[in-house]
C-alpha positions as CSV (number, residue, x, y, z in Angstrom):
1,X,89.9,42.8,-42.5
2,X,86.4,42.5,-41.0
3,X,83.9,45.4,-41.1
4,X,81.8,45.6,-37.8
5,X,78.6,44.4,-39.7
6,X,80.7,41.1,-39.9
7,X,81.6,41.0,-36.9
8,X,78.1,41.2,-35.4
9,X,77.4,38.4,-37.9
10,X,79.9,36.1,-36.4
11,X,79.5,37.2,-32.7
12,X,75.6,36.3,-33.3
13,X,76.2,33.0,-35.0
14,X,78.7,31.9,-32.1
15,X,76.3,33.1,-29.4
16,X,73.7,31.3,-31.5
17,X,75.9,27.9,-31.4
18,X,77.1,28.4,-27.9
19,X,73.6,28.0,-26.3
20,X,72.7,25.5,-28.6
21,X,75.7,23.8,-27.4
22,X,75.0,24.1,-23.8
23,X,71.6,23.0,-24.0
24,X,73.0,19.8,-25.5
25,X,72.6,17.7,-28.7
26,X,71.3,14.9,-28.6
27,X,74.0,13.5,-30.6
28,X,76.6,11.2,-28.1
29,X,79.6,11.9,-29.8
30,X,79.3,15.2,-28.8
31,X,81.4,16.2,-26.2
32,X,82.7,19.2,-24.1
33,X,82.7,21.8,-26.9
34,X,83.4,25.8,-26.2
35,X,82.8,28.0,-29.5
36,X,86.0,29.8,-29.9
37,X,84.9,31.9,-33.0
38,X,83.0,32.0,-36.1
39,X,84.5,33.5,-39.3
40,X,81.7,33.8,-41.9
41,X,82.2,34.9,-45.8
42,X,81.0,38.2,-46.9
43,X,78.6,36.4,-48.9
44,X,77.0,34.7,-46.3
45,X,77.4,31.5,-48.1
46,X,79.6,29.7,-45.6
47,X,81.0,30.3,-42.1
48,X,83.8,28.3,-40.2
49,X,83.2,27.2,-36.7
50,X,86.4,27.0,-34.4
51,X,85.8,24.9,-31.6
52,X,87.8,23.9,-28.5
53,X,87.1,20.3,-27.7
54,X,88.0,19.0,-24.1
55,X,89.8,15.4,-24.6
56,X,91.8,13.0,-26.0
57,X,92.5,13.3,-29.7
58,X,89.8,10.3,-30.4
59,X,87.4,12.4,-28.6
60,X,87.8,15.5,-31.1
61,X,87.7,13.5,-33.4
62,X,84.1,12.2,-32.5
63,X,83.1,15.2,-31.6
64,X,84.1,17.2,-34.8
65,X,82.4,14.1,-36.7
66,X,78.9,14.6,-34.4
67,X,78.9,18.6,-35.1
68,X,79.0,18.1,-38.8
69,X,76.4,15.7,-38.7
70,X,74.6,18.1,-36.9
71,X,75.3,21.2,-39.3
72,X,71.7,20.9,-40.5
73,X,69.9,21.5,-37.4
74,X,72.4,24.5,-36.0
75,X,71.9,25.9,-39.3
76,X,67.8,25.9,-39.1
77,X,68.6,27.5,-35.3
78,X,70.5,30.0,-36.6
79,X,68.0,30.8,-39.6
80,X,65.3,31.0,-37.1
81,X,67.3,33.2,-34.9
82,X,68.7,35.6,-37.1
83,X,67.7,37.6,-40.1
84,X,70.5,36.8,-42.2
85,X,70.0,37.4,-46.1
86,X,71.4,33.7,-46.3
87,X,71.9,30.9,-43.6
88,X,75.8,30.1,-44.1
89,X,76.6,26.3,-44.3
90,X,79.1,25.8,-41.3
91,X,82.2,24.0,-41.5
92,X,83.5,23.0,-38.1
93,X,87.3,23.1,-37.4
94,X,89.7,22.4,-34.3
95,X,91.0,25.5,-32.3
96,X,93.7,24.2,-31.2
97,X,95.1,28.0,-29.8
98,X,94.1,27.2,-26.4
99,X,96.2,24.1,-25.7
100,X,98.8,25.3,-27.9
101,X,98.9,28.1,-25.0
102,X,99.0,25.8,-22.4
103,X,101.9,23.9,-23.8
104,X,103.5,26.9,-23.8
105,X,103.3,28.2,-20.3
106,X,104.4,24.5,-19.5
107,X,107.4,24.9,-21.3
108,X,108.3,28.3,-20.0
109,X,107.7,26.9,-16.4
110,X,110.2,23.6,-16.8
111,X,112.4,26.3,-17.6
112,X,112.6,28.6,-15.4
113,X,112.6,25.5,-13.2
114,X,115.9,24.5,-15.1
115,X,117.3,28.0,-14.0
């Protein structure tokens, strides 16, 4: 469980990522990318992204391959942004919660259809 000190930690590292996000790397793989949430150790050593990626699964893929070649400068944003005792090195994984949702609903629709 997560104190509220690490929880402000994460909130500001996803905040942190988010803009940097929206006001785009330069990096084409890159593509639609919404920060879902961060979970960082409570050593501050490392931190895992989890990212919703709009597209195909080629498409995560090459955007999941672009954010880790891009760890280094997000890092040096977030150590400029935020007075962290240590800048965490972030891993990025695939939140796959939201379309896993969506499947979902579509299922419980075809059956109340069936009904």
């Amino acid at each position: 469980m997560q104190g509220p000190r690490m929880r402000r930690v994460n909130e500001a590292i996803r905040e942190v990522l988010s803009e940097a996000l929206v006001s785009g790397l330069k990096d084409p793989r890159i593509g639609f990318v919404t920060v879902v949430s961060v979970e960082t150790a409570p050593d501050l050593r490392s931190a895992k992204v989890y990212v919703s990626i709009l597209g195909d699964e080629r498409q995560q893929e090459d955007t999941l391959t672009g954010l880790s070649h891009s760890h280094g400068y997000l890092q040096s944003l977030i150590a400029g942004q935020l007075e962290l005792k240590r800048t965490p090195r972030l891993t990025f994984v695939l939140d796959e919660s939201i379309e896993r949702g969506m499947r979902i609903e579509r299922l419980l629709k075809e059956l109340g259809r069936e009904e």
